[in-house]
N, CA, C and O atoms as a MOPAC input file, in Angstrom:
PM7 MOZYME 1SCF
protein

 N     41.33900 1    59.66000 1    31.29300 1
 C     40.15800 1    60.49500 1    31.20200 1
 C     40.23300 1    61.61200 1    32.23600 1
 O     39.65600 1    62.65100 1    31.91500 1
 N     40.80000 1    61.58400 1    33.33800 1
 C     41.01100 1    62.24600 1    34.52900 1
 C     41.90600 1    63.30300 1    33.98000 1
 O     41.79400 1    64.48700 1    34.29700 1
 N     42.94600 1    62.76900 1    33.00900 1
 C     43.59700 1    64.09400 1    32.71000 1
 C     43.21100 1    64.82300 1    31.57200 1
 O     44.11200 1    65.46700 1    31.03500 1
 N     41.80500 1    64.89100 1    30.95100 1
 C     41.56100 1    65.57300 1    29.92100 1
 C     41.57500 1    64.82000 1    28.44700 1
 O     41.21900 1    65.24000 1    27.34600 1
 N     42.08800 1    63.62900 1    28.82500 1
 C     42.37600 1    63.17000 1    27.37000 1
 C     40.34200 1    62.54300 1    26.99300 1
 O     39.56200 1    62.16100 1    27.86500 1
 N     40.03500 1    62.65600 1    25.44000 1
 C     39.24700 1    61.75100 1    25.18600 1
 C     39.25100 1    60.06500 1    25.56700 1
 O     40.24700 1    59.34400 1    25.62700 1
 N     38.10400 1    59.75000 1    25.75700 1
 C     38.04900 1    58.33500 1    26.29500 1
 C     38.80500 1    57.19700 1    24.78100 1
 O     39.62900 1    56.29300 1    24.91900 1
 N     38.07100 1    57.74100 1    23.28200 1
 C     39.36500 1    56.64000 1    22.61500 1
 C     40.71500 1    57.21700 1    22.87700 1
 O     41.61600 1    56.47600 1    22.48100 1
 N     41.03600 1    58.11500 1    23.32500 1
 C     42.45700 1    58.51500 1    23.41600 1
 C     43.12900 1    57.71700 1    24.38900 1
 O     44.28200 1    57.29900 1    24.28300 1
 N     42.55000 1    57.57700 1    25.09700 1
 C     42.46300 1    56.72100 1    26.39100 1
 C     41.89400 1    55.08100 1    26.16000 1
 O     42.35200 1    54.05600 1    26.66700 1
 N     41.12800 1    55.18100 1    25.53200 1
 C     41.21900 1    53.53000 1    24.84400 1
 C     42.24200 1    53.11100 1    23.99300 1
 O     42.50800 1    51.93200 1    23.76100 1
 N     42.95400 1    54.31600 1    23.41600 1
 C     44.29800 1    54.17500 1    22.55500 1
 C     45.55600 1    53.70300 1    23.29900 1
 O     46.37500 1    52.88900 1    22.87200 1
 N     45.58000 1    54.39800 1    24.57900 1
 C     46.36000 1    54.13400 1    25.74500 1
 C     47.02500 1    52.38200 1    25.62800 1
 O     48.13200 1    51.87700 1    25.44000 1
 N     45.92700 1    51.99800 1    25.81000 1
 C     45.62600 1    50.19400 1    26.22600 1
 C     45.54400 1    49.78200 1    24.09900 1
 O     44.43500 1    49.96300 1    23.59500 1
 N     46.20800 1    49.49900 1    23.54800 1
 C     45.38800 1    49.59200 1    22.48500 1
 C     45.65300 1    47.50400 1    22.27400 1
 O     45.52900 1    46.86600 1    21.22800 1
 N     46.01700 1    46.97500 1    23.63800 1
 C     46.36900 1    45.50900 1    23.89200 1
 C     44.71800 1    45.19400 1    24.02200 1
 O     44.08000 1    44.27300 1    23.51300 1
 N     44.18600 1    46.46500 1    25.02100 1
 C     43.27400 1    45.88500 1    25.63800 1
 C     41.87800 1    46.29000 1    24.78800 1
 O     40.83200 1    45.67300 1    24.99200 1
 N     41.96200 1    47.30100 1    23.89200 1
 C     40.61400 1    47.17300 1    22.77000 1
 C     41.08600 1    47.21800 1    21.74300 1
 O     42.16700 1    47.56800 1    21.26900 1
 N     39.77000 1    46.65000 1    21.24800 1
 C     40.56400 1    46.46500 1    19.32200 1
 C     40.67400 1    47.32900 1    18.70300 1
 O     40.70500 1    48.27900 1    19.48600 1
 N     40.80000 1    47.82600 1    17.31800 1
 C     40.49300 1    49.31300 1    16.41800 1
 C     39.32200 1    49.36400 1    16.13000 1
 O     38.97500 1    50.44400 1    15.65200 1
 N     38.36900 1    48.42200 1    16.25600 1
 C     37.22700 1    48.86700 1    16.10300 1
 C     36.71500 1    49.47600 1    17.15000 1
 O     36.16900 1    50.56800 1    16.99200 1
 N     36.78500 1    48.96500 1    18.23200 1
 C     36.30700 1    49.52900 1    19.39800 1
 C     36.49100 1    51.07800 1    19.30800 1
 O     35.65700 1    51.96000 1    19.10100 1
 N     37.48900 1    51.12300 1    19.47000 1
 C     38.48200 1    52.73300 1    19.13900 1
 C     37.75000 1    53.65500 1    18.18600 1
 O     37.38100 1    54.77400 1    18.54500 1
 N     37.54200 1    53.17900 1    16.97100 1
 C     37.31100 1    54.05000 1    15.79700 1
 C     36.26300 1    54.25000 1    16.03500 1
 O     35.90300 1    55.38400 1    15.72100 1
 N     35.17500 1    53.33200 1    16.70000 1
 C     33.80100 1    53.47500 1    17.12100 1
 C     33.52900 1    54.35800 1    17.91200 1
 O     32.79000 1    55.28100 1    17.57000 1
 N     34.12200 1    54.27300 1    19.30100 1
 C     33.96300 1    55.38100 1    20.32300 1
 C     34.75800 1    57.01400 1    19.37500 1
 O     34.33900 1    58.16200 1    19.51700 1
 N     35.94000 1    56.58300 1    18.47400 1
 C     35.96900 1    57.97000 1    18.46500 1
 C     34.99500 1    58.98300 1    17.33700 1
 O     34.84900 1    60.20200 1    17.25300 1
 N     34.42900 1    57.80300 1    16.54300 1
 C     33.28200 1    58.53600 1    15.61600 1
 C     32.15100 1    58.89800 1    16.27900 1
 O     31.38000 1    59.71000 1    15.76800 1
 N     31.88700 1    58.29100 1    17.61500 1
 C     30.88400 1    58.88500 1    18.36700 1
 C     31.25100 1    59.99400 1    19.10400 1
 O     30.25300 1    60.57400 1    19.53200 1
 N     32.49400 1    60.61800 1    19.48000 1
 C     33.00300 1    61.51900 1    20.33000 1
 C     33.00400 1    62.84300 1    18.84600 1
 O     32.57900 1    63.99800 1    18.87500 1
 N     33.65900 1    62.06900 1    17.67400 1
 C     32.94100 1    63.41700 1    16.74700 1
 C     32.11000 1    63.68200 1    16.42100 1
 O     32.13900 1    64.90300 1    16.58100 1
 N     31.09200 1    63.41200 1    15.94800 1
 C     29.81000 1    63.67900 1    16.29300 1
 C     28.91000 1    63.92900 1    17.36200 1
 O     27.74600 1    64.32800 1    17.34000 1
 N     29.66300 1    63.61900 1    18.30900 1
 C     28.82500 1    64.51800 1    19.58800 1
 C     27.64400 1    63.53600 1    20.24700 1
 O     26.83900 1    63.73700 1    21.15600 1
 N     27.88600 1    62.44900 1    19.43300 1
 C     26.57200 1    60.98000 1    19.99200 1
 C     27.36400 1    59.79300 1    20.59200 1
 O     27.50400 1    58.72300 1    20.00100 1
 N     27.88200 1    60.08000 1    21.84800 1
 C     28.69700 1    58.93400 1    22.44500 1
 C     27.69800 1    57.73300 1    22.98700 1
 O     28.04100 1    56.83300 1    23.75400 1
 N     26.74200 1    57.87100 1    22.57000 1
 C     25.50500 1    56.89500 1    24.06300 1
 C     25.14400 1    56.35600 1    22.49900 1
 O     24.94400 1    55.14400 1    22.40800 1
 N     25.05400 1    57.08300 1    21.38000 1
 C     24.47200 1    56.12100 1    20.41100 1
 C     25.64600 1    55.46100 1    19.87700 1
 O     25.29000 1    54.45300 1    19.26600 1
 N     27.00000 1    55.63500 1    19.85800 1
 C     28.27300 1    54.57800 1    19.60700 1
 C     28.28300 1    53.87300 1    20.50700 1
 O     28.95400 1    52.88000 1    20.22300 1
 N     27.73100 1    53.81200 1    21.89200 1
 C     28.32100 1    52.97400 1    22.75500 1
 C     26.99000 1    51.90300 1    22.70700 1
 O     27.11100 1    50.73200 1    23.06500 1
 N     25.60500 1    52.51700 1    22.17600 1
 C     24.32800 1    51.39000 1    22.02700 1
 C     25.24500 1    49.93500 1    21.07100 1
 O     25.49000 1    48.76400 1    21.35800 1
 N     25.58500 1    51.02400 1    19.58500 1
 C     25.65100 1    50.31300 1    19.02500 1
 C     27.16500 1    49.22700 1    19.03800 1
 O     27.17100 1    48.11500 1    18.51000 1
 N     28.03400 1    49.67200 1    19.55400 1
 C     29.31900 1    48.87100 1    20.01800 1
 C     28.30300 1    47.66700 1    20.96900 1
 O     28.47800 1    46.49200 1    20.64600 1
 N     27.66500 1    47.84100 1    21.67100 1
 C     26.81800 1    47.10300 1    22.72900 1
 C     25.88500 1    45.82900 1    22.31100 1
 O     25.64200 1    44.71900 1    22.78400 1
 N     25.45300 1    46.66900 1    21.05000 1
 C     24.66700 1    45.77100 1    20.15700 1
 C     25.48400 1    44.47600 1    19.51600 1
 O     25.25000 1    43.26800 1    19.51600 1
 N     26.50400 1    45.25500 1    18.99300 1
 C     27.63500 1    44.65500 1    17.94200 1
 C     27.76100 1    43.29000 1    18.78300 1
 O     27.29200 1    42.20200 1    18.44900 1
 N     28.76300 1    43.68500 1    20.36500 1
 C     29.08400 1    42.75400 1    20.73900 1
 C     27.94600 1    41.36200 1    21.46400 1
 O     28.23100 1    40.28400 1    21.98500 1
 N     27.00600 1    41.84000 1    21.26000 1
 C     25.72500 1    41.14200 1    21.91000 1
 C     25.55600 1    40.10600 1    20.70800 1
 O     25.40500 1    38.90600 1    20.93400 1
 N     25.59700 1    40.76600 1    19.09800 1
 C     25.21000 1    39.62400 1    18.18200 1
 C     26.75400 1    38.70600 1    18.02400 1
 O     26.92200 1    37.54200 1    17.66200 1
 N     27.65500 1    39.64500 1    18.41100 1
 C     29.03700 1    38.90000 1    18.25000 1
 C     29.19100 1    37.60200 1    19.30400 1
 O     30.08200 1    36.76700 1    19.14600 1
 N     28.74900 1    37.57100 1    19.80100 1
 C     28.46500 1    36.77500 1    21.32900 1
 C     27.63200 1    35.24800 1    20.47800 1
 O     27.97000 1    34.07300 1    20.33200 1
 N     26.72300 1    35.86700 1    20.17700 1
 C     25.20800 1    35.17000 1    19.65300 1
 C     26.07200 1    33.84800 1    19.18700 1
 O     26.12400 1    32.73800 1    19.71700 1
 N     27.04100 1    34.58800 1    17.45400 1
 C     26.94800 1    34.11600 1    16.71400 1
 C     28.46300 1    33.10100 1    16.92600 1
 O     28.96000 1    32.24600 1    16.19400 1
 N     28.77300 1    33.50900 1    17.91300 1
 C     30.26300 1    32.62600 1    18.29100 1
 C     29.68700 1    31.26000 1    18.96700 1
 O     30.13000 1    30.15300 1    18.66100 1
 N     28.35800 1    31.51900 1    20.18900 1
 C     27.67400 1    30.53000 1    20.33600 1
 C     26.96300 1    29.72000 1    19.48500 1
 O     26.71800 1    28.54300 1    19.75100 1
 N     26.62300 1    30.26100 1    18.49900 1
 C     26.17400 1    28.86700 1    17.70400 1
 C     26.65900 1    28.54900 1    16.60900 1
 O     26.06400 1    27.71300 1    15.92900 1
 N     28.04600 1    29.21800 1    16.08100 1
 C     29.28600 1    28.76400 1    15.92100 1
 C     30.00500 1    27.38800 1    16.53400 1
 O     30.42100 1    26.48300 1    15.81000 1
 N     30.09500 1    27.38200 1    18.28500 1
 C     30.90200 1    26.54000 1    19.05100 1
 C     29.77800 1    25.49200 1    18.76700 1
 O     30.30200 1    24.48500 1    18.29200 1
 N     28.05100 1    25.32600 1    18.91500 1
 C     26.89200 1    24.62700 1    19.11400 1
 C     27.15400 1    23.65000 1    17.60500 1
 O     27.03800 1    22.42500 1    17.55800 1
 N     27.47400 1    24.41500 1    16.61200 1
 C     27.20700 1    23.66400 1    15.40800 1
 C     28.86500 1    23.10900 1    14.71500 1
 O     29.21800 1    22.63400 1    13.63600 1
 N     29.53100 1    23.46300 1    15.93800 1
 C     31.38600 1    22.40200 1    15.74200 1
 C     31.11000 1    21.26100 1    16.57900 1
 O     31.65000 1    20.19500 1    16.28600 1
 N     30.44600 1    21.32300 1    17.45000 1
 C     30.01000 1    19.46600 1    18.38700 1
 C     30.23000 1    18.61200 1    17.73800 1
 O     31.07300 1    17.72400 1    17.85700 1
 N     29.28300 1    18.84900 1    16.77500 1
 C     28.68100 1    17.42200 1    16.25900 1
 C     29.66600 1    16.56200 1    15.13700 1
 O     29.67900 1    15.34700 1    14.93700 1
 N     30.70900 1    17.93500 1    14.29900 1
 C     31.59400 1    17.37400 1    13.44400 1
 C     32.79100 1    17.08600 1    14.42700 1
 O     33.55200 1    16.25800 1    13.92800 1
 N     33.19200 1    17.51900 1    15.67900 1
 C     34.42200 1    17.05100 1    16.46600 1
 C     34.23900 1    15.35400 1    17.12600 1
 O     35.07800 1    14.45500 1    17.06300 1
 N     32.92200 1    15.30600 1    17.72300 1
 C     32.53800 1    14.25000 1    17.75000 1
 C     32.87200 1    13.00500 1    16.62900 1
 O     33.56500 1    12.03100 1    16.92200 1
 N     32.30700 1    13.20000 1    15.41800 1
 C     32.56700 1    12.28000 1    14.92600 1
 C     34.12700 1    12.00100 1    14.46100 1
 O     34.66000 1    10.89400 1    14.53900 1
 N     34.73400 1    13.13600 1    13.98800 1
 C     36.02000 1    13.08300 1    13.46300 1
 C     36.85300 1    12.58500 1    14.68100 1
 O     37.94500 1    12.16000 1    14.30400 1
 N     36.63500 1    12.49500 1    16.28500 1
 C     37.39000 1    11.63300 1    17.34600 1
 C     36.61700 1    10.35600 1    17.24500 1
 O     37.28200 1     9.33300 1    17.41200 1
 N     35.24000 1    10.21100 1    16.98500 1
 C     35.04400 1     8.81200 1    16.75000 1
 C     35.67600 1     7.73700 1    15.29800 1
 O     35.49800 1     6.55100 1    15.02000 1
 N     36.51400 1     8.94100 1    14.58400 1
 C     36.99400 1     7.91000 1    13.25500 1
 C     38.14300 1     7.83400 1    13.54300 1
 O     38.78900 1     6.82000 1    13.28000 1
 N     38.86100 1     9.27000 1    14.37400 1
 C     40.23500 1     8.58900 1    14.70500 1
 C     40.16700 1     7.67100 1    15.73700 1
 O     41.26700 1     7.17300 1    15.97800 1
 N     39.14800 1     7.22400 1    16.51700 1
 C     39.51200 1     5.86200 1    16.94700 1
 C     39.06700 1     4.51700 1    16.54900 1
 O     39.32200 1     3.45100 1    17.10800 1
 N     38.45600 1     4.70300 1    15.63600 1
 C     37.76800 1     3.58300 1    14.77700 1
 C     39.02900 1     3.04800 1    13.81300 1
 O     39.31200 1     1.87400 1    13.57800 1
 N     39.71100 1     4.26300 1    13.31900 1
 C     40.56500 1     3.96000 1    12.48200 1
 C     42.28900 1     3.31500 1    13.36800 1
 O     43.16500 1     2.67800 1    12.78300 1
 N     42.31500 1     3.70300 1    14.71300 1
 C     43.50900 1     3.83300 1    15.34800 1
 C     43.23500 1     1.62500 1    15.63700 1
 O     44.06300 1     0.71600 1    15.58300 1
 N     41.61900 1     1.60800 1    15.93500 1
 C     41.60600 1    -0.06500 1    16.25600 1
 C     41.44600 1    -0.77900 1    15.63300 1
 O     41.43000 1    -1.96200 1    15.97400 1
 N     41.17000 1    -0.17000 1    13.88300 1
 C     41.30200 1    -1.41200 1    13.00600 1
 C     42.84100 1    -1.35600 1    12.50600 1
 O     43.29400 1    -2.26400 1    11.81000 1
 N     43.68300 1    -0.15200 1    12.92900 1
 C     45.32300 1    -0.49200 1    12.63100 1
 C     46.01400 1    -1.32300 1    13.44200 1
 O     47.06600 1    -1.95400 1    13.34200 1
 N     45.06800 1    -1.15800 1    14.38000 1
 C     45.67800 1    -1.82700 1    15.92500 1
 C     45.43500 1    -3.09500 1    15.77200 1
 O     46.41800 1    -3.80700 1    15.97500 1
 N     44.11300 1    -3.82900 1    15.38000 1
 C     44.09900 1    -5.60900 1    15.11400 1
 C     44.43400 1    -5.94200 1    13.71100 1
 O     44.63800 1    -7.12200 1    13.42400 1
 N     44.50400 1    -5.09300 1    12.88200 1
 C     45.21300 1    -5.47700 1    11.12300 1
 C     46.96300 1    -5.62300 1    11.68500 1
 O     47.62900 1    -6.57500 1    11.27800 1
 N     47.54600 1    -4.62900 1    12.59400 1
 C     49.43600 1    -4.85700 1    12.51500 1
 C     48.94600 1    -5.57100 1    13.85700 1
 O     49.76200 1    -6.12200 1    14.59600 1

């Protein structure tokens, strides 16, 4: 940015370190001339992206739980049947 380049140009730089969306986002806001309203909504994005990974991980508990309680249910009735 220091040397003139646009900031996705410069997010292009790293392109390990943001995704293409990120990128295509900031640079549709740099054409249009509304960088604070691409960066609300990138902001937003990742806020519901956040949300929905948490109750994603909240609602895998309950099936990991049981599926380790059958592999050991199942590991001790192989274990006193052999």
């Amino acid at each position: 940015i220091r040397r003139g380049s646009s900031i996705s140009q410069a997010m292009a730089d790293y392109y390990d370190s943001f995704s293409t969306l990120y990128r295509a986002l900031i640079a549709a806001g740099e054409a249009i001339g509304n960088l604070e309203l691409a960066l609300n909504r990138l902001s937003s994005f990742l806020v519901h992206q956040r949300k929905i990974e948490k109750q994603l991980v909240s609602a895998m508990i309950y099936p990991m739980i049981l599926a380790g309680l059958l592999v050991v249910a199942v590991c001790v009735l192989v274990g006193f049947v052999i």
